[in-house]
DSSP file (Angstrom, degrees, kcal/mol; ACC not computed):
  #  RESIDUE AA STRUCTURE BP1 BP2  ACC     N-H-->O    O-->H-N    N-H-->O    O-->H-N    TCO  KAPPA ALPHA  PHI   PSI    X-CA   Y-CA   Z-CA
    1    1 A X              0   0    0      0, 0.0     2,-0.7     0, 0.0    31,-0.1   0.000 360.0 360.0 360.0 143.4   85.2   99.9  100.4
    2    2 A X        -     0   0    0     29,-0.4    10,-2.8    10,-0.3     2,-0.5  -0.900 360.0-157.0-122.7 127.7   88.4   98.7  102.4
    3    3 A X  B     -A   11   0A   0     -2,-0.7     8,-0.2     8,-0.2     4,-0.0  -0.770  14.7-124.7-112.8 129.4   90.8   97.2  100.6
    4    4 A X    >   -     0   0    0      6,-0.9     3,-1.2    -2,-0.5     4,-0.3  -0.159  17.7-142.4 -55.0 137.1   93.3   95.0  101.5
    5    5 A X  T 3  S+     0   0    0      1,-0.3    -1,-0.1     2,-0.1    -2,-0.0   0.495  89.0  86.9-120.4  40.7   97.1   95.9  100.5
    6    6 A X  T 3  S-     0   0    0      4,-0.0    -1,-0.3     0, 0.0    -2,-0.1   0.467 107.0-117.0 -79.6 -18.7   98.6   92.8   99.5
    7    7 A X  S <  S+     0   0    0     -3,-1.2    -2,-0.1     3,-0.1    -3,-0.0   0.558  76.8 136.0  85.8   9.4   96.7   94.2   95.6
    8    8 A X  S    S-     0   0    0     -4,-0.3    -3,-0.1     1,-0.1     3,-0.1   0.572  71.0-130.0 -69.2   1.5   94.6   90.8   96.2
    9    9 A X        +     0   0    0     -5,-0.2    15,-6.9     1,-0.2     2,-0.2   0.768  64.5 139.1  26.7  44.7   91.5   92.6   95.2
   10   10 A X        -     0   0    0     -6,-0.2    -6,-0.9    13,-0.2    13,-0.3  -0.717  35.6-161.5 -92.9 162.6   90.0   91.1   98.6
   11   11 A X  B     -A    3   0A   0     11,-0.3     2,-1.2    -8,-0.2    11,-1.0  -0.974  26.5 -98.1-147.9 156.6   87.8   93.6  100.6
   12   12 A X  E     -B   21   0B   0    -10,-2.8   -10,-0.3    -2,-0.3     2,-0.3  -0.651  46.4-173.7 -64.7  98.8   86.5   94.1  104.0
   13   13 A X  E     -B   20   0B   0      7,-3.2     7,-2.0    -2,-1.2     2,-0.3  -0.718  22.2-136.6 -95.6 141.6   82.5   92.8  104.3
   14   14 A X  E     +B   19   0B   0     -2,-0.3     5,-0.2     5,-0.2     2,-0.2  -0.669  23.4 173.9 -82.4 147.1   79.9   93.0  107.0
   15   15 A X  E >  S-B   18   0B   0      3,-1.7     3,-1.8    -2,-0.3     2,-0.6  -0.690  71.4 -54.1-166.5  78.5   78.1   89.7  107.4
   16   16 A X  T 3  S-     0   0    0      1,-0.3    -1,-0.1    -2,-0.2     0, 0.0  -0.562 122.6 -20.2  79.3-131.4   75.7   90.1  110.7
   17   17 A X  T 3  S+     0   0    0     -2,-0.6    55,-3.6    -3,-0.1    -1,-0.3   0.617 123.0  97.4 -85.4  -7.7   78.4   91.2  113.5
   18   18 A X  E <   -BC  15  71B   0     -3,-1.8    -3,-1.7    53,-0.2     2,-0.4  -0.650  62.6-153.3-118.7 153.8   81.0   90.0  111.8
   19   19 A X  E     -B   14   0B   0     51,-1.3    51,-0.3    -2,-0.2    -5,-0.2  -0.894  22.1-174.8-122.6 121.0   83.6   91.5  109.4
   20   20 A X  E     -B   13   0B   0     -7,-2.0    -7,-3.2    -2,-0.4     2,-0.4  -0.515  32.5-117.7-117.8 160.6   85.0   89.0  107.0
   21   21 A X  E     +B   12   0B   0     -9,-0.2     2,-0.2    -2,-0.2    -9,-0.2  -0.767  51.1 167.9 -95.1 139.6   88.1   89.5  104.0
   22   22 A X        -     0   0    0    -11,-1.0     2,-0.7    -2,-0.4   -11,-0.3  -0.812  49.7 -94.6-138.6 168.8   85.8   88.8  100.6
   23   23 A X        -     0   0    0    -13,-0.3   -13,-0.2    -2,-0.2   -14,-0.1  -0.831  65.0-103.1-102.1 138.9   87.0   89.6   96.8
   24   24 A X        -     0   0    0    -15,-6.9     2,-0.3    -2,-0.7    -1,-0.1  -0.145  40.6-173.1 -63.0 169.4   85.5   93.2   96.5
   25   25 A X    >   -     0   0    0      3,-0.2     3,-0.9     6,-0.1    -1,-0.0  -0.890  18.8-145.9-159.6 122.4   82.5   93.7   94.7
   26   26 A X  T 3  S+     0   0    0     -2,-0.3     5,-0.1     1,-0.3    -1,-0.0   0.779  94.5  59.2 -79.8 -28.4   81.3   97.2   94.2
   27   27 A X  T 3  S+     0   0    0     -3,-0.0     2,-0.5     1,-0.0    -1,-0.3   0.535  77.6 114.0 -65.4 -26.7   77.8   96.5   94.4
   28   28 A X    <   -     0   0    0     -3,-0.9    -3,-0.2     1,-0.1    -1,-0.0  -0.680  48.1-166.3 -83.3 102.8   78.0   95.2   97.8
   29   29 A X  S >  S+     0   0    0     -2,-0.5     3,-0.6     1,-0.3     2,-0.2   0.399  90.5  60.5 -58.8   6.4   76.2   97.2  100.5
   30   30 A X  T 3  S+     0   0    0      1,-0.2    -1,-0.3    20,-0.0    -2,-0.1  -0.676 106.7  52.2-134.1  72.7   78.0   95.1  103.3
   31   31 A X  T 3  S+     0   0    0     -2,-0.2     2,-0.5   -18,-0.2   -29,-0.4   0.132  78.2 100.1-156.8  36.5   81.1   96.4  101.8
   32   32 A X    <   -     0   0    0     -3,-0.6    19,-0.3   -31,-0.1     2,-0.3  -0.977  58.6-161.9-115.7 120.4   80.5   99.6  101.8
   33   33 A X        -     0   0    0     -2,-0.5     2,-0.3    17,-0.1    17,-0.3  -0.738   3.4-163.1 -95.4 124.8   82.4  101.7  105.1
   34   34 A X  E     -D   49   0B   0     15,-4.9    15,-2.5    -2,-0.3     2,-0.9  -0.907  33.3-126.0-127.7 152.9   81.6  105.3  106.6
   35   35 A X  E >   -D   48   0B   0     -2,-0.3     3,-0.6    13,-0.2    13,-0.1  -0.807  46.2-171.5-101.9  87.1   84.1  107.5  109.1
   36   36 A X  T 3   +     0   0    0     11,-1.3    -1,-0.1    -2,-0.9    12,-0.1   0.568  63.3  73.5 -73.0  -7.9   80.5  107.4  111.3
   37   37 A X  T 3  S-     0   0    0      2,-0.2    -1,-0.2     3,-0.1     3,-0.1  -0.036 118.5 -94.4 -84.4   9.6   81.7  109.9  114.0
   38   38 A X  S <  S+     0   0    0     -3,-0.6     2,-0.2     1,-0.2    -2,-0.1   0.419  93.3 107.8  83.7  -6.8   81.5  113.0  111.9
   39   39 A X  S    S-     0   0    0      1,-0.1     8,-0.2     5,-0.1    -1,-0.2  -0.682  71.8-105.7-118.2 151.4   85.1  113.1  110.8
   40   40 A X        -     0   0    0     -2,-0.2     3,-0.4     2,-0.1    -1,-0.1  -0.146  32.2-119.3 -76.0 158.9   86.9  112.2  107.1
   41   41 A X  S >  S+     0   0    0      1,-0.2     2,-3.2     2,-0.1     3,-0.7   0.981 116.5  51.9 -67.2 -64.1   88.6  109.1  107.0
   42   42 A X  T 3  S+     0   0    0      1,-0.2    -1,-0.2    47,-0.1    -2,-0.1   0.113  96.4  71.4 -49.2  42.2   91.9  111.1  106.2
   43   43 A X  T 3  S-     0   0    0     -2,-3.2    -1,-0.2    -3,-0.4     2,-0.2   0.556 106.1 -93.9-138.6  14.0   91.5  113.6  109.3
   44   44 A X  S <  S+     0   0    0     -3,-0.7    -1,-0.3    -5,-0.1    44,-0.2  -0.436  86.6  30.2  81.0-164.1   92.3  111.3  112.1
   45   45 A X  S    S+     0   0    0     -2,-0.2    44,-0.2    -3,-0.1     2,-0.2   0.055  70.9 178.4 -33.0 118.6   90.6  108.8  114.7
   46   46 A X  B     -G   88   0C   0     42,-2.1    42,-0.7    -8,-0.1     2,-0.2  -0.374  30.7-119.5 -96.5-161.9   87.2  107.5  113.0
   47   47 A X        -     0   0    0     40,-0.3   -11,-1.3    -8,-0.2     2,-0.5  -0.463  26.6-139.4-138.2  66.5   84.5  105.3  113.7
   48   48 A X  E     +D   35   0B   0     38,-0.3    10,-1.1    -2,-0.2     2,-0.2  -0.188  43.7 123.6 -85.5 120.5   84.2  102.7  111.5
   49   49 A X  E     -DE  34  57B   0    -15,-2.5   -15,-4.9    -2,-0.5     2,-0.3  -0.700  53.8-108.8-140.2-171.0   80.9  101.8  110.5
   50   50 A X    >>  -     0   0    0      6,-0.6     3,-2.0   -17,-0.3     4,-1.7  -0.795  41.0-109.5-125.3 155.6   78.4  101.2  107.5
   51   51 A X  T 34 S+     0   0    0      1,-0.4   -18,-0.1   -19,-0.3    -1,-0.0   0.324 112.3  37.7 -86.1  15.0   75.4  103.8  106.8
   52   52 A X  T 34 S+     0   0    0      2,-0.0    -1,-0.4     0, 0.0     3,-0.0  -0.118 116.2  57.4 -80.8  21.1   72.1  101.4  108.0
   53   53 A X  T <4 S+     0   0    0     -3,-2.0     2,-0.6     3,-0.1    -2,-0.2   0.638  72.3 142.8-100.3 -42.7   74.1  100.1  110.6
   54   54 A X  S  < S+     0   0    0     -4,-1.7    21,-0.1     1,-0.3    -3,-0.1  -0.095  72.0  50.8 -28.5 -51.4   75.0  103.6  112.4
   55   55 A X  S    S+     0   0    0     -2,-0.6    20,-0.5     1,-0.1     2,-0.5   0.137  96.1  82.2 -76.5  29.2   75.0  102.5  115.7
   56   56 A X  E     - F   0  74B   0     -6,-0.2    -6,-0.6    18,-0.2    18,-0.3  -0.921  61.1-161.7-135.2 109.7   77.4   99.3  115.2
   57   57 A X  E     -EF  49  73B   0     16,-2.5    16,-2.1    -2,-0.5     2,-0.5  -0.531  24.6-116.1 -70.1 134.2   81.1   99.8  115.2
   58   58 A X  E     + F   0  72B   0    -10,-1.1     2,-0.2    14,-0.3    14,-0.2  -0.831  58.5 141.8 -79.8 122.2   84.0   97.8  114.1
   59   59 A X  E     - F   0  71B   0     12,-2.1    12,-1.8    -2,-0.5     2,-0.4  -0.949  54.1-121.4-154.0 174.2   85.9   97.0  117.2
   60   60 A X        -     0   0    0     25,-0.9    10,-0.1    -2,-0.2    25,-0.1  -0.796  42.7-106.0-111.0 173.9   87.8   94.4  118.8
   61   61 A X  S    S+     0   0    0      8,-0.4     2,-0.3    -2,-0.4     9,-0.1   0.391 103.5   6.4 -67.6  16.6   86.2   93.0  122.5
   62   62 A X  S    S-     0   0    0     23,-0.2     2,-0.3     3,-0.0    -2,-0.2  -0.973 120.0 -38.7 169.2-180.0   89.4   95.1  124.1
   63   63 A X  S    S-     0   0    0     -2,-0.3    22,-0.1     1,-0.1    -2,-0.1  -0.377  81.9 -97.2 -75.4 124.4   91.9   97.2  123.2
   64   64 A X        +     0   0    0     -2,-0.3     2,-0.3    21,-0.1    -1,-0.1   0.170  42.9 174.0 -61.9 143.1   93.3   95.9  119.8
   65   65 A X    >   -     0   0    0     -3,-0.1     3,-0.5     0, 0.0     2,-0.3  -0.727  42.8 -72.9-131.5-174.4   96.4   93.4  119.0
   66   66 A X  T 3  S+     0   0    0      1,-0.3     0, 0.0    -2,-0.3     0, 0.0  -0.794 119.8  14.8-102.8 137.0   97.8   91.8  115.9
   67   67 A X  T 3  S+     0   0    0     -2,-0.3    -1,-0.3     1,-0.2     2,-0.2   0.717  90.3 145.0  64.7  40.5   95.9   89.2  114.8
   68   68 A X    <   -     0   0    0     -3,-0.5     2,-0.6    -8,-0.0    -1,-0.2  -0.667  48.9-116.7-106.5 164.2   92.8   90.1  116.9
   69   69 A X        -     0   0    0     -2,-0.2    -8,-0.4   -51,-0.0     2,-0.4  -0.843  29.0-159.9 -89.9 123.4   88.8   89.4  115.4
   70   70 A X        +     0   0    0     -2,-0.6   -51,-1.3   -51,-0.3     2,-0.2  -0.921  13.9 179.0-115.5 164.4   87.3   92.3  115.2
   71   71 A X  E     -CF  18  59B   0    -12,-1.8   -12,-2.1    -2,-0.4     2,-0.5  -0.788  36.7 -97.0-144.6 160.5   83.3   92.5  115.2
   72   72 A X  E     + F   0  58B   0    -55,-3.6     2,-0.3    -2,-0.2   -14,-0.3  -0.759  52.3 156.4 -90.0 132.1   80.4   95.3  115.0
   73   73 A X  E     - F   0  57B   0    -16,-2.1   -16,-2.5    -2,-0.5     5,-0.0  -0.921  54.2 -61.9-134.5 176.1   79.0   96.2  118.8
   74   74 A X  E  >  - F   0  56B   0     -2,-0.3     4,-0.7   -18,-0.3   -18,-0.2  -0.623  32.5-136.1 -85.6 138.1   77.4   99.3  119.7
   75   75 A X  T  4 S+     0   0    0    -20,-0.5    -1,-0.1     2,-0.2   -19,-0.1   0.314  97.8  63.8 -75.7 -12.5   79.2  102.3  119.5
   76   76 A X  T >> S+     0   0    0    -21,-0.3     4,-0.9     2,-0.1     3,-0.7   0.814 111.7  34.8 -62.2 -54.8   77.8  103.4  122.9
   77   77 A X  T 34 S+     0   0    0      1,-0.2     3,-0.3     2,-0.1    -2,-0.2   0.963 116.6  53.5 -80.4 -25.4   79.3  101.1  124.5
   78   78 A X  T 3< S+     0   0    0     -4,-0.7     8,-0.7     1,-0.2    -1,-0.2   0.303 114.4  51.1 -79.0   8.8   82.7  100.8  122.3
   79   79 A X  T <4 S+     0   0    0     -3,-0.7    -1,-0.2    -5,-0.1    -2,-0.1   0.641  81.4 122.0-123.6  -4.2   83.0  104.4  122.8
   80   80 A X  S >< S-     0   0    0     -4,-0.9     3,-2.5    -3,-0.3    -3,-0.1   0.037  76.7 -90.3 -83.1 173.7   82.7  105.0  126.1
   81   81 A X  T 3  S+     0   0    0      1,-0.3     2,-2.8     3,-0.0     0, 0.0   0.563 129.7  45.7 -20.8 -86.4   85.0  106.8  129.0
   82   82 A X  T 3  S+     0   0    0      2,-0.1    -1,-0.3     0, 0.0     2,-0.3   0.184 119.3  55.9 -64.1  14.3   86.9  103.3  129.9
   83   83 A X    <   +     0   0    0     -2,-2.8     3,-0.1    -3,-2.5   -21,-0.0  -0.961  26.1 151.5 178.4 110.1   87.3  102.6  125.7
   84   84 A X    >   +     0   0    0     -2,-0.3     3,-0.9     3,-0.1    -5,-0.1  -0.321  45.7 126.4-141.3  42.4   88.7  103.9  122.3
   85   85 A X  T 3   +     0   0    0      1,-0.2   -25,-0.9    -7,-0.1   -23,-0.2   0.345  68.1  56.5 -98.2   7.4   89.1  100.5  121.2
   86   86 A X  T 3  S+     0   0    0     -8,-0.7     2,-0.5   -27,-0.2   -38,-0.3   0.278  79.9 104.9-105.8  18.6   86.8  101.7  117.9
   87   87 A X    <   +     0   0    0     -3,-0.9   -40,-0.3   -40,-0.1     2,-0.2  -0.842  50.7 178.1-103.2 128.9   88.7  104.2  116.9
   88   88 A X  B     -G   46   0C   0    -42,-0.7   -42,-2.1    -2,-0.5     2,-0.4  -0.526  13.0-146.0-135.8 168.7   90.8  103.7  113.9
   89   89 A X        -     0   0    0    -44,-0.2     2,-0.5    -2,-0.2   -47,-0.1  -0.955  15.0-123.5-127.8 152.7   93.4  105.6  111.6
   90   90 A X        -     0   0    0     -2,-0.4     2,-0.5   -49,-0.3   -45,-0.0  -0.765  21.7-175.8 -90.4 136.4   94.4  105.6  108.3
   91   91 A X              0   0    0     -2,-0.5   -49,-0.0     1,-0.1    -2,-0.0  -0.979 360.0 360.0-140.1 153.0   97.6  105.1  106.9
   92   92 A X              0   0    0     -2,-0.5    -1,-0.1     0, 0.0    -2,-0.0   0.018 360.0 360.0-125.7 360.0   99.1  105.4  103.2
């Protein structure tokens, strides 16, 4: 789960392409998140996606800003040469 860190006990959810702020629920497979690229969420750049989804990414359509939507696309195409606009970090 990804959790917001305002303590609001709100969480990130998948809903189709889209990833919407929800009150968490532990039970809920479209809030459950994998670092889908082979790599730990703590270990640097991941790939965030959910584990039936594999090939669908959390990205934004272009290189990310504040306040931007971001949505699942394929990770082929959100990964490629011209694009590392799915690749995310963790911070503490």
């Amino acid at each position: 789960m990804i959790s917001l860190e305002d303590g609001s006990g709100r969480c990130w959810e998948r809903f189709r392409r889209r990833v919407f702020v929800t009150r968490c629920d532990p039970d809920n497979q479209g809030q459950r998140w994998i670092a889908s690229n082979g790599t730990a969420f703590a270990d640097g750049p991941f790939v965030l996606s959910q584990r039936q989804f594999t090939h669908q990414c959390v990205t934004s359509d272009h290189h990310p800003k504040q306040r931007e939507l971001v949505e699942l696309h394929n990770c082929e195409f959100t990964l490629g040469p011209e694009s590392r606009s799915a690749l995310w970090g963790m911070y503490n």
